[in-house]
C-alpha positions, 0 to 999 in steps of 0.5 A: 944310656946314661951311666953313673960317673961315680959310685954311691957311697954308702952314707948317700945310700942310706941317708937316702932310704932312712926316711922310709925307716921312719914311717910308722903305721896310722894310729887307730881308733873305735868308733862309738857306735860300734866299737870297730877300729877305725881311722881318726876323722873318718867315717867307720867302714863297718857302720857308716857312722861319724860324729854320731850320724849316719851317713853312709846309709842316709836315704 
């Protein structure tokens, strides 16, 4: 089983997790149709709408 030689110092540790520090969550939207928040650029999932079109429920 492989073993690490030397101990990771605390520098290479953190360096290493601070990329998760900077995530950050999705900005948010309304939707026109319906005033829900919704993800930019994406069909509302309460309506079915984008770009003021139904196209969820089209038939």
């Amino acid at each position: 089983m492989a073993v690490p030689k030397r101990r990771t110092s605390k520098a290479k540790r953190d360096s290493r997790k601070s990329q998760n520090m900077k995530m950050t969550a999705p900005g948010l939207s309304t939707c026109p149709q319906c005033h829900e928040a919704k993800l930019p650029h994406r069909v509302c999932p309460n309506c079915g709408y984008y770009d003021g079109k139904d196209v969820v429920n089209q038939a």
